[in-house]
C-alpha positions in Angstrom: -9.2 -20.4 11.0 -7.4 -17.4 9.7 -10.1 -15.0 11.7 -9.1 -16.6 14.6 -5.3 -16.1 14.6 -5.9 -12.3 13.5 -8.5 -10.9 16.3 -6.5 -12.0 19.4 -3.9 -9.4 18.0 -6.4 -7.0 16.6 -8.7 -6.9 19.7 -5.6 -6.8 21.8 -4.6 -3.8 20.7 -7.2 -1.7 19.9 -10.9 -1.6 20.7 -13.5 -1.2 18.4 -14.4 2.6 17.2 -17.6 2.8 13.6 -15.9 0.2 11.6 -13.1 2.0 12.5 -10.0 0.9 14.5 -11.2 -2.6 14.6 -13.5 -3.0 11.3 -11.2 -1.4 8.9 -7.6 -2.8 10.0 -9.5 -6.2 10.0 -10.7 -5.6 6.5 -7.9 -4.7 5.1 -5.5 -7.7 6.8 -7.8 -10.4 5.7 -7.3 -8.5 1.7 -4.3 -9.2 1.9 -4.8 -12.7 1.7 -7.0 -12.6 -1.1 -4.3 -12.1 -3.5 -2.4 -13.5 -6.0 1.4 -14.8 -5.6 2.2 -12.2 -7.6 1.3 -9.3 -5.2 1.2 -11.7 -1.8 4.5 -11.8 -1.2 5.0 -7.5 -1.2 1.5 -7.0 0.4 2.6 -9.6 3.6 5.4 -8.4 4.3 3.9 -5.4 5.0 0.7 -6.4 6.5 1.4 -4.6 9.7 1.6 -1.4 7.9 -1.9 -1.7 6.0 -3.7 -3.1 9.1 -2.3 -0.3 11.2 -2.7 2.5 8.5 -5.9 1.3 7.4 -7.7 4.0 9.8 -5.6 6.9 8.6 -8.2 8.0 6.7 -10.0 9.1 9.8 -7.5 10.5 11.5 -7.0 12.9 8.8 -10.6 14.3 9.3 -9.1 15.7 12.5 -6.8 18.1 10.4 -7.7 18.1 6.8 -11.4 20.1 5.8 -11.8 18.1 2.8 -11.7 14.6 4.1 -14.7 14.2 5.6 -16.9 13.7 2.7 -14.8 11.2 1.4 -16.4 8.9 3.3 -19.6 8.1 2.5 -22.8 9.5 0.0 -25.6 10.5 1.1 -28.0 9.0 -1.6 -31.7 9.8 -0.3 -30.3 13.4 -0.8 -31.0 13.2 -4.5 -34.3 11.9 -4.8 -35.5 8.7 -5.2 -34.0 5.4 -6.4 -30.9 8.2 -6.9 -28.0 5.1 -6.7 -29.1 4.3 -9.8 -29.4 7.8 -11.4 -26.7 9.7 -9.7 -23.7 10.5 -12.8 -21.0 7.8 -12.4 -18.2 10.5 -13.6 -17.4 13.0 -11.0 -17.2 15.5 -13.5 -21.0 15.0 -14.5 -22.2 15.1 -11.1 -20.3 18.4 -10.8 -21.6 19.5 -13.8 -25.4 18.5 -12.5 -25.1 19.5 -8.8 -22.1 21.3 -7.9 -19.5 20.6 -6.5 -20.6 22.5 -2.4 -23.7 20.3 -2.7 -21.6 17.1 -3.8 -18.8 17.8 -1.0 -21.8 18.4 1.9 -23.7 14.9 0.6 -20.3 12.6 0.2 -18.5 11.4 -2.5 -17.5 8.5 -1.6 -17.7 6.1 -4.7 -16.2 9.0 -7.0 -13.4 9.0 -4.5 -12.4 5.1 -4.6 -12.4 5.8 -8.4 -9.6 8.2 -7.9 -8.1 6.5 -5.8 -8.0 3.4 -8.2 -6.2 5.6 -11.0 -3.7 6.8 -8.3 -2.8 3.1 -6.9 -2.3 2.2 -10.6 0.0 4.9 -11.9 1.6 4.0 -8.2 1.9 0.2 -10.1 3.6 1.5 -13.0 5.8 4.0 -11.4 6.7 1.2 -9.2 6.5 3.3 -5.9 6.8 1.3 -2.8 5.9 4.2 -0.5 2.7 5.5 -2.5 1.8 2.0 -3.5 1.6 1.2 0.7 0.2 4.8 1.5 -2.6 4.7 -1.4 -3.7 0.6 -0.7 -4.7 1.0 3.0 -6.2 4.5 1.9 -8.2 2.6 -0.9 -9.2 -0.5 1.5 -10.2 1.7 4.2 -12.7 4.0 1.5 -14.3 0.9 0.3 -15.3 -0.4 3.4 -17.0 2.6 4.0 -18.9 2.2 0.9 -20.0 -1.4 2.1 -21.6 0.2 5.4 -25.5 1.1 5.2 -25.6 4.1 7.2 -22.7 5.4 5.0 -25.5 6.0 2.5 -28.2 8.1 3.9 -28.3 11.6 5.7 -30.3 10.2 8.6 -26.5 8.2 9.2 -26.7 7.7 13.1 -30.7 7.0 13.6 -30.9 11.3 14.6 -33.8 11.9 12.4 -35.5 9.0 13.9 -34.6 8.9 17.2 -32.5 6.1 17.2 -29.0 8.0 18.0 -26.3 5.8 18.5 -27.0 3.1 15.7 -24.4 3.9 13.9 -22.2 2.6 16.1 -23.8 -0.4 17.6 -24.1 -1.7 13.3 -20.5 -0.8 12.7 -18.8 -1.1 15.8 -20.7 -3.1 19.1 -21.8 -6.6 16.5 -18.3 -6.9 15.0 -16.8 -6.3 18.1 -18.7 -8.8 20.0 -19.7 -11.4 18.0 -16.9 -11.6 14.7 -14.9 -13.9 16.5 -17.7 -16.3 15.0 -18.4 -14.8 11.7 -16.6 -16.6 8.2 -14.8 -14.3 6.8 -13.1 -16.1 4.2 -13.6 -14.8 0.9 -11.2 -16.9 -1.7 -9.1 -15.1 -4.4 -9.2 -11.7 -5.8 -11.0 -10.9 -8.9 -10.2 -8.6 -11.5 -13.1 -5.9 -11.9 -13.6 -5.2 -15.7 -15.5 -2.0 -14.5 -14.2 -0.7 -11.2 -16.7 1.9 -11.3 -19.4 -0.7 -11.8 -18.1 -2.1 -8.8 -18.0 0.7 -6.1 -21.5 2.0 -7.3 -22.8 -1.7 -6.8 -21.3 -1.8 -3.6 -23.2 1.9 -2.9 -26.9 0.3 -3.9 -26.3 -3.0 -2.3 -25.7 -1.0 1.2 -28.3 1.6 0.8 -30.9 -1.0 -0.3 -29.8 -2.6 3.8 -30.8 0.7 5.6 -34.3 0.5 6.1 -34.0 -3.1 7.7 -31.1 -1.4 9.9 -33.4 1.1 10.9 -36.1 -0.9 11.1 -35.3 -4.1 13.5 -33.5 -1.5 16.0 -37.2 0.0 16.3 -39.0 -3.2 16.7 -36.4 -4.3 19.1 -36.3 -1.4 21.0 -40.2 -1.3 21.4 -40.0 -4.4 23.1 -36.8 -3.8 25.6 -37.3 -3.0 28.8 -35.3 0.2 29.4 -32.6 -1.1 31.3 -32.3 -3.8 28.8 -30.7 -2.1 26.0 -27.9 -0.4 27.6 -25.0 -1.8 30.4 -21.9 -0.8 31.7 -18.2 -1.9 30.6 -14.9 -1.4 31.1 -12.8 0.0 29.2 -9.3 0.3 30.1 -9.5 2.7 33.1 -13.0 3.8 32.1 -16.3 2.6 32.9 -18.6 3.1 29.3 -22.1 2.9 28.6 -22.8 1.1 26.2 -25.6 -1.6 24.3 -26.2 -4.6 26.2 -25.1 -7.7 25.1 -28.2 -9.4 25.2 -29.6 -6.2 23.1 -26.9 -6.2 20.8 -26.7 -10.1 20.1 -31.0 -9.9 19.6 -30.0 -7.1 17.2 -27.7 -9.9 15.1 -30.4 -12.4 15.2 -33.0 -9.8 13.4 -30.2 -8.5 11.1 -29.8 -12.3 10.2 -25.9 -12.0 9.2 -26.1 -8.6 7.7 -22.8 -7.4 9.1 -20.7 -10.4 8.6 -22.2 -10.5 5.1 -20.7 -7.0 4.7 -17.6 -7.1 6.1 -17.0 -10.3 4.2 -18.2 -8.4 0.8 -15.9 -5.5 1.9 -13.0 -7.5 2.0 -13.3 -9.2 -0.9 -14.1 -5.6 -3.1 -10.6 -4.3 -1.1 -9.0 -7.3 -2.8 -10.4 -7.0 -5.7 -9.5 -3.2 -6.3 -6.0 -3.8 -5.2 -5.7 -7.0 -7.5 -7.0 -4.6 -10.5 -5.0 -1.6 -9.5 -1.7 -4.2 -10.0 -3.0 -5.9 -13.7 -3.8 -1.9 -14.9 -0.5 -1.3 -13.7 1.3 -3.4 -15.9 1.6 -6.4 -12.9 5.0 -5.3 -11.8 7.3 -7.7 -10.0 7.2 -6.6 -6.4 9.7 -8.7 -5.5 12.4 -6.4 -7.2 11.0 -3.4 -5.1 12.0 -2.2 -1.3 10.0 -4.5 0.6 9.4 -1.9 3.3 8.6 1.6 3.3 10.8 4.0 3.0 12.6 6.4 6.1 10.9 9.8 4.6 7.5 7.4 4.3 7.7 6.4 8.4 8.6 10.1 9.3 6.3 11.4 7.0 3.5 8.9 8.9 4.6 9.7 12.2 4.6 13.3 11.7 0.9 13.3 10.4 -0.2 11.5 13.9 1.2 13.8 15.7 -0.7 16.8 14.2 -3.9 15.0 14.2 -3.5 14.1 17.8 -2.9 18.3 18.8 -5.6 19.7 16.5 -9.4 19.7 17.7 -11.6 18.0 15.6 -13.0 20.1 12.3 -16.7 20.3 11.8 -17.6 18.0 8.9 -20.3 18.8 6.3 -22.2 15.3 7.8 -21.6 12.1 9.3 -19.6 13.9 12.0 -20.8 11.5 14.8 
């Protein structure tokens, strides 16, 4: 029920772009109601803020070099059954690979570790603005980890000629069919071993990518040409784009993957946010400025502004 009142204002506004615009400020609405009365309260009020800021993390890629591989890991890099082998502390892996060859294959799961330690010394310096800032930051970097094609170089189908993938897995399904996935997800848990948690996130996605790969082929092999691609409109522009009947076929094969992700994602967002708050010390949040602050806004609306006048930077991968 609760999917239903959101999309009407989500797909109103924005259209679907990877799990971007659509995905991620989904994701990171339905957290919100994952959590306790403790935290609900703070985090509700400023649900608008976390749905809308949840793709910030993108935009940056526009204007900051560094963010790109932030985003996702590409684990066939390092050999095989890596996700299990790969050094869990950032300083390890440096220590093992370097740090050039960890920034050009992602670092995604090391990243949503740091970003927990920030969002709980943002707890228990009881910091409305950075708490705010650092939780849609934190929900939008572990969605990513829940995507499949976030964890392997060959990312949008362009070592196997299936270009375009990425999108229809992360952005075409949700955006046509979610209005009929369950989403719900029931309480936030708190994660003994955050690490544990974004690494199991990383092995449960990259162990989906063959099966991504795979039923686009078969499917593909047995569409007619003009079957797997139509026209829309969007706004005042006419897109091509996958079929419908391609792209609902695609659903059947996957048997629920996506909604089984985006539901796992949500939940993990939750979950990260609830243990961010207990490691903090579970401040009252009631006794802090229930909005963010005038420097915060300005500070948001000055970053949009430069990342809608600056060309895009090349990433080190997954730049499509």
């Amino acid at each position: 029920m609760f999917l239903l009142l959101c999309l009407p204002l989500l797909l109103a506004a924005y259209q679907a772009q990877a799990w971007g615009f659509f995905g991620h400020r989904l994701l990171n609405r339905l957290a919100v109601y994952t959590l306790p009365p403790g935290m609900f309260g703070f985090y509700k009020a400023n649900i608008d803020y976390l749905t809308v800021n949840a793709t910030r993390p993108d935009s940056r890629r526009t204007i900051v070099p560094d963010e790109a591989p932030k985003h996702f890991l590409d684990v066939d890099r390092y050999g095989d059954s890596a996700e299990y082998k790969l050094p869990r502390k950032y300083a390890d892996a440096v220590a093992r690979y370097g740090e050039d060859s960890l920034q050009r294959h992602g670092i995604v799961p090391w990243n949503v570790v740091a970003m927990k330690n920030q969002l709980t010394a943002a707890f228990k310096a009881k910091d409305t603005d950075r708490i705010l800032r650092l939780s849609a930051d934190m929900g939008h970097y572990v969605a990513d980890a829940c995507v499949p094609l976030h964890t392997t170089r060959n990312y949008n189908g362009q070592l196997t000629g299936q270009r375009g993938i990425h999108g229809l897995w992360e952005s075409r399904l949700p955006e046509l069919l979610s209005a009929d996935y369950d989403l719900f997800t029931g309480k936030a848990q708190y994660l003994d071993d955050p690490t544990k948690a974004i690494w199991a996130a990383v092995i449960r996605s990259h162990a989906a990518v063959d099966s991504v790969l795979l039923f686009e082929r078969q499917l593909t092999a047995q569409s007619a040409g003009d079957q797997k691609f139509g026209y829309e409109q969007r706004g005042n522009n006419t897109v091509r784009t996958y079929s419908r009947e391609f792209s609902r076929a695609y659903h059947a094969r996957l048997n629920g993957q996506v909604e089984r992700q985006m539901r796992y994602a949500a939940s993990l967002i939750g979950n990260f946010w609830f243990t961010c708050w207990v490691d903090g010390g579970s401040p009252d949040l009631s006794q802090l400025p229930r909005t963010p602050s005038e420097v915060e806004k300005q500070r948001l609306e000055r970053e949009a502004k430069e990342a809608a006048a600056k060309p895009v930077v090349a990433a080190p991968g997954h730049d499509e």
